[in-house]
Backbone as CSV, one residue per row, in Angstrom:
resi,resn,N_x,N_y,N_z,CA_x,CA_y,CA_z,C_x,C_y,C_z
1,UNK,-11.173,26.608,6.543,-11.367,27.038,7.904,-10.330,26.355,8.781
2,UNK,-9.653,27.388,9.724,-8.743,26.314,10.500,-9.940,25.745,11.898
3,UNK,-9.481,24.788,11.774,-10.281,23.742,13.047,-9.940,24.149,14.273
4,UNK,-10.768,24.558,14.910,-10.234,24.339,17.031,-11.587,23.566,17.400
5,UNK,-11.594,23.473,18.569,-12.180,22.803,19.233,-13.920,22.888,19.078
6,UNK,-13.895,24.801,19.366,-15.200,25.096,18.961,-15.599,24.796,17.353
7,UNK,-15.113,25.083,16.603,-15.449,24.571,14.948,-15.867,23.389,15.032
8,UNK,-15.083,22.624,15.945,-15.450,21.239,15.793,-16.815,20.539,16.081
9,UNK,-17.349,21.497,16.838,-18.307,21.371,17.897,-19.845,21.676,17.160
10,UNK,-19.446,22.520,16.067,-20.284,23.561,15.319,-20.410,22.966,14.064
11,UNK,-19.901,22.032,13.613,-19.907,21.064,12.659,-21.208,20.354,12.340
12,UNK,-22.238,20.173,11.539,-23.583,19.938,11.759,-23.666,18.989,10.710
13,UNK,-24.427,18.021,10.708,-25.332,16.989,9.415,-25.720,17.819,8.813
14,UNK,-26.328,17.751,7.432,-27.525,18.454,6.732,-28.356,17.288,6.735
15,UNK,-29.404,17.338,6.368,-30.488,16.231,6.275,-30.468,15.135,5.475
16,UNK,-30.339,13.901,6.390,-30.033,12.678,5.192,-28.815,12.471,5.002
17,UNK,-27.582,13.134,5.572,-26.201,12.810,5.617,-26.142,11.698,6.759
18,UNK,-25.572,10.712,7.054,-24.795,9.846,8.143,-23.599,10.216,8.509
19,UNK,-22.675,11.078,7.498,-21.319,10.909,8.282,-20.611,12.471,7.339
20,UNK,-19.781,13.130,8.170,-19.478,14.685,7.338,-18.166,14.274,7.979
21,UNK,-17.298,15.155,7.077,-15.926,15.314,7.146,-15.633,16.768,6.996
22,UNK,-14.924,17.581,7.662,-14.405,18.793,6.943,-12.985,18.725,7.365
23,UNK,-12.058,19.301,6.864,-10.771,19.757,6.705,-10.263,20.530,6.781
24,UNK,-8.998,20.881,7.471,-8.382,21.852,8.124,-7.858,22.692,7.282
25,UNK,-7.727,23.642,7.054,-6.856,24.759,6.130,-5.650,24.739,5.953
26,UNK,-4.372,24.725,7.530,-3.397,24.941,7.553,-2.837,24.087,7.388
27,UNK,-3.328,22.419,7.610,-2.667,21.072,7.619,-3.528,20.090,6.581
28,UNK,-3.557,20.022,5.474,-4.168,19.451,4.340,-4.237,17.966,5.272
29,UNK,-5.558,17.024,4.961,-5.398,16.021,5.427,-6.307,15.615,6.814
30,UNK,-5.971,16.660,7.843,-6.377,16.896,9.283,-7.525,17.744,9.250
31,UNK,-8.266,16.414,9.760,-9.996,16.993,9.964,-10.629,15.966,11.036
32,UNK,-11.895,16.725,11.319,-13.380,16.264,12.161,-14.027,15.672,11.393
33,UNK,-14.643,14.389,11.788,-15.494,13.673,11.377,-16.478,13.775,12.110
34,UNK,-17.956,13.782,11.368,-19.183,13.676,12.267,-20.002,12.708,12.033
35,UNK,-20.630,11.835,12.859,-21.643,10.717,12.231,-22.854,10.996,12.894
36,UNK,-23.707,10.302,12.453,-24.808,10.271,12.186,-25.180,10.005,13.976
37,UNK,-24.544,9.320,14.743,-24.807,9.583,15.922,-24.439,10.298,16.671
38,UNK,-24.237,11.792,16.765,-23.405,12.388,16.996,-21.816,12.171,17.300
39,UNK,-20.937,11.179,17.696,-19.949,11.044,17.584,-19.088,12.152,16.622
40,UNK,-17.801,12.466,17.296,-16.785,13.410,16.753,-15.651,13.521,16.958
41,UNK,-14.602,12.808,15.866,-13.760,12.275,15.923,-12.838,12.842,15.172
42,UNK,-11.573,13.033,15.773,-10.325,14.060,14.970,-9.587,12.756,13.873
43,UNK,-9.282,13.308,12.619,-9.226,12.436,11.563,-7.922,12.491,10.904
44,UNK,-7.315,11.578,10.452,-5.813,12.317,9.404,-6.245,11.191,8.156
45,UNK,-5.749,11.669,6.864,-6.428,11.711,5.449,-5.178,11.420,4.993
46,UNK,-4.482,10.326,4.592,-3.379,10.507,3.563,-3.225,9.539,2.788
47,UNK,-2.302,9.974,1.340,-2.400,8.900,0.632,-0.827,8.508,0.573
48,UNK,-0.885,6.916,-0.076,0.202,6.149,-0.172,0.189,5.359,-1.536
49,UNK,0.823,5.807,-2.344,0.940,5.345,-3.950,-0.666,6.275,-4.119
50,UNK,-1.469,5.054,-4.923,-2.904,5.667,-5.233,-3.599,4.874,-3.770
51,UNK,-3.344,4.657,-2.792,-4.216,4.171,-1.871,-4.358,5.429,-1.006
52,UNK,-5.785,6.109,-0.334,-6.328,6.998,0.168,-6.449,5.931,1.385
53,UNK,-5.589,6.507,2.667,-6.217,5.788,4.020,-6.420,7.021,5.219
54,UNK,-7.377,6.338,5.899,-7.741,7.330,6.993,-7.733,6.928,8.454
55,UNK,-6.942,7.799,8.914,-6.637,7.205,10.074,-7.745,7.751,11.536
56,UNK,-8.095,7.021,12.759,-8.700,8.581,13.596,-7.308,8.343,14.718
57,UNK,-7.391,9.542,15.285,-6.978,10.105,16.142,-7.093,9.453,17.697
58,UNK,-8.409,10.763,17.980,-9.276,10.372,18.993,-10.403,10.900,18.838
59,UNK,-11.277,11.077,20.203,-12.596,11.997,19.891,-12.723,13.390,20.291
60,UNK,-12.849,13.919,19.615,-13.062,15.206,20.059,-13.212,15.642,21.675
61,UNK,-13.934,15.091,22.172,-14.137,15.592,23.603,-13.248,15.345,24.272
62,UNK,-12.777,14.121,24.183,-11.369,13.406,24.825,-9.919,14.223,24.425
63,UNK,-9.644,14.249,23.038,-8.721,14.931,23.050,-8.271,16.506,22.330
64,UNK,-7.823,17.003,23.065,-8.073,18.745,22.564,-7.789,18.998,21.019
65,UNK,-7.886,19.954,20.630,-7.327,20.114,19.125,-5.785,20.008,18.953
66,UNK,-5.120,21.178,19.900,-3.835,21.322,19.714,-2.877,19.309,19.789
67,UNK,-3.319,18.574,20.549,-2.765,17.638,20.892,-3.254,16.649,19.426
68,UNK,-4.217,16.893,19.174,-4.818,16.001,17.658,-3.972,16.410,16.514
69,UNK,-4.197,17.974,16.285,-2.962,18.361,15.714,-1.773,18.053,15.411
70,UNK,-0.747,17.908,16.473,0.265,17.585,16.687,0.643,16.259,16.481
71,UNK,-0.686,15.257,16.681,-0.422,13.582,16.577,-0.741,13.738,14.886
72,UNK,-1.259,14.609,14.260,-1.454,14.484,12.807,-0.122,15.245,12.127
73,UNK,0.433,15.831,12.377,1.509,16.025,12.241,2.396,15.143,12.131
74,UNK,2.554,14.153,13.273,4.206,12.666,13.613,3.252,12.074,12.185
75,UNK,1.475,12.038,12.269,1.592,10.771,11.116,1.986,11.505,10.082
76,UNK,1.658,12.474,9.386,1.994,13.100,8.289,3.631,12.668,7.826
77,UNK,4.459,12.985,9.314,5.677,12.740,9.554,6.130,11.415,8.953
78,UNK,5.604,10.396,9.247,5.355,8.854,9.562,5.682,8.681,7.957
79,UNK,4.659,8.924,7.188,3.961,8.740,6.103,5.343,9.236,4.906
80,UNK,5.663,10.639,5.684,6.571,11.248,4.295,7.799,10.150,4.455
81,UNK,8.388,10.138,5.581,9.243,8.865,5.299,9.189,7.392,4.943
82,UNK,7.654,6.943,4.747,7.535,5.915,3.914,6.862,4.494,4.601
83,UNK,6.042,5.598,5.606,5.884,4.395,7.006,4.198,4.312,6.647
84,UNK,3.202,3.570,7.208,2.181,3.800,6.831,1.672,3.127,8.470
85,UNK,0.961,4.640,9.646,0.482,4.547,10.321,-0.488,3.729,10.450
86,UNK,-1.471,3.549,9.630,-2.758,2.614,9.648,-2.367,1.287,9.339
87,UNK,-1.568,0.653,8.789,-1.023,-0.819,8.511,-0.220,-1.133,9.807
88,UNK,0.497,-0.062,10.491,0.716,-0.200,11.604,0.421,-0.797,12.869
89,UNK,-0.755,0.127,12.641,-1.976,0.005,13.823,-2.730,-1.692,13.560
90,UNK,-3.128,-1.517,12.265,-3.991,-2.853,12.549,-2.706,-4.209,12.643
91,UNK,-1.183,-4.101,12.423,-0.096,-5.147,12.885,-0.544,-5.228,14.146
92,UNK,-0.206,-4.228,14.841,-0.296,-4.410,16.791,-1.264,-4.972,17.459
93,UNK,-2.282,-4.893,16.388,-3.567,-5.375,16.902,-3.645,-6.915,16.266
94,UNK,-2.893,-6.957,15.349,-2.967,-8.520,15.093,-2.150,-9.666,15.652
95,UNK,-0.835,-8.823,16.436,0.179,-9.320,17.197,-0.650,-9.814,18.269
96,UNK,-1.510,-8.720,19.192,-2.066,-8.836,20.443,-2.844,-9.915,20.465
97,UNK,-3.208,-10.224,19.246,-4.465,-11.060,19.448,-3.660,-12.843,19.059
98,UNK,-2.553,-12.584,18.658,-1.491,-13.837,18.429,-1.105,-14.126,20.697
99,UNK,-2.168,-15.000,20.610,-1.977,-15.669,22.013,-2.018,-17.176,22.290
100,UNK,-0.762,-17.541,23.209,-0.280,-18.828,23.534,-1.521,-20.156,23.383
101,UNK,-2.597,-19.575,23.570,-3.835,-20.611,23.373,-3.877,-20.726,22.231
102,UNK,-4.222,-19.699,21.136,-4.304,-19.565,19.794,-3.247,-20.703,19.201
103,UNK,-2.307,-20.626,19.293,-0.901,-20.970,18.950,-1.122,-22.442,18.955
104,UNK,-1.138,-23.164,20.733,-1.389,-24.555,20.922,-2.482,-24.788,20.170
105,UNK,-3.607,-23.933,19.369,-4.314,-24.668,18.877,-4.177,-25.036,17.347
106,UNK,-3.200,-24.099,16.838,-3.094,-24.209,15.586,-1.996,-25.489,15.529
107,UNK,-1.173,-25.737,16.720,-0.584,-26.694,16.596,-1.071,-27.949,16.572
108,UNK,-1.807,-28.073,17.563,-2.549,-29.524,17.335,-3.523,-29.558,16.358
109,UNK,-4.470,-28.408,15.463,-4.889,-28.927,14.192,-3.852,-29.690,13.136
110,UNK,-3.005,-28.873,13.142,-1.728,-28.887,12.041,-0.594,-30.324,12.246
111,UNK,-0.440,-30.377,13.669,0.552,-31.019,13.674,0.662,-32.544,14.439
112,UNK,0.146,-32.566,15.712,-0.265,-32.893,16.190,-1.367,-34.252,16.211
113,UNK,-2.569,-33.752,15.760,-3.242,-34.358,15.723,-3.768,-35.678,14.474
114,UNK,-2.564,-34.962,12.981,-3.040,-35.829,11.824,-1.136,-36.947,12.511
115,UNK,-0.763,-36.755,13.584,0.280,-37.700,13.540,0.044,-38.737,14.827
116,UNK,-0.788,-38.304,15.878,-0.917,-39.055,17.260,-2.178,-39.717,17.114
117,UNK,-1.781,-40.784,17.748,-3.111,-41.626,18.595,-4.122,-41.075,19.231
118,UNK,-5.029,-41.315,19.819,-6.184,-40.163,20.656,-5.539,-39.980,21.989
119,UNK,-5.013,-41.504,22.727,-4.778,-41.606,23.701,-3.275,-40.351,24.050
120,UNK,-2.862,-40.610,23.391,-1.521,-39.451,23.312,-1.841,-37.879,22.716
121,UNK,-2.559,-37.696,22.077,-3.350,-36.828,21.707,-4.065,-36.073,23.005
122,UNK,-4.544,-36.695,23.675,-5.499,-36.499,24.764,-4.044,-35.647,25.761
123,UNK,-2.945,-36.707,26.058,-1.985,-36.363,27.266,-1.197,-34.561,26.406
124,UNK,-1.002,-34.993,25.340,-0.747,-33.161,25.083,-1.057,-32.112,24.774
125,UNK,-2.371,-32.468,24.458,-3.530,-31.444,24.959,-3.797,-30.718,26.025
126,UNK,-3.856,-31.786,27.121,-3.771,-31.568,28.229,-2.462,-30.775,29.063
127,UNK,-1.386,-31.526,28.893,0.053,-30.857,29.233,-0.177,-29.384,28.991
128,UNK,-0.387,-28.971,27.116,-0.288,-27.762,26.706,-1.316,-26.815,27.370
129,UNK,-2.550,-27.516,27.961,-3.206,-26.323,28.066,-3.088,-26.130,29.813
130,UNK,-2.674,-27.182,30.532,-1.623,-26.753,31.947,-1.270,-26.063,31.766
131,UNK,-0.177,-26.681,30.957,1.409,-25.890,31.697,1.800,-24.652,30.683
């Protein structure tokens, strides 16, 4: 079945399912996900060596078909040249969360603290978390 918006919409549990997937016809890969709380979420399906990863999109209501489409497409894109969208995604998110506090703290476990006095210990602690 090719997917639009309404298909998407029309997509149902059967009884005792939590979570359905169906798949698009024209674009192998590109599908709606449904869960168990209603949530409905546009999906891309691809594999890399033998690893099966799945990426989402957005949600259905939020973003139209044609535009889900099209973002499943660049990953498809992504993917044939050797890139892997989802390892991607969770880098950026591990960058973001690499913050200047984080940092001063790994320094003074590590470095810092098995070499200083308390009293000096104490003054660049302090400095670092000033300035």
């Amino acid at each position: 079945m090719k997917l639009s918006d309404d298909q998407a919409r029309k997509v149902t549990l059967d009884p005792g399912q939590t979570d359905k997937i169906v798949f698009d016809d024209d674009i192998p890969g590109f599908g709606v996900r449904v869960r168990a709380g209603g949530r409905r979420t546009w999906i891309a399906q691809y594999r890399i060596g033998r690893i099966s990863r799945r990426i989402t999109i957005g949600k259905t209501l939020a973003l139209p078909e044609a535009k889900a489409r099209k973002q499943a497409k660049d990953i498809f894109a992504k993917v044939q040249l050797g890139d892997d969208p989802q390892a991607d995604r969770y880098r950026k998110i591990d960058d973001a969360q690499q913050t200047f506090e984080k940092m001063v703290d790994q320094y003074l476990a590590q470095h810092a603290r098995p070499r200083l006095r308390p009293r000096s210990l104490e003054s660049v602690e302090r400095h670092l978390r000033e300035h």
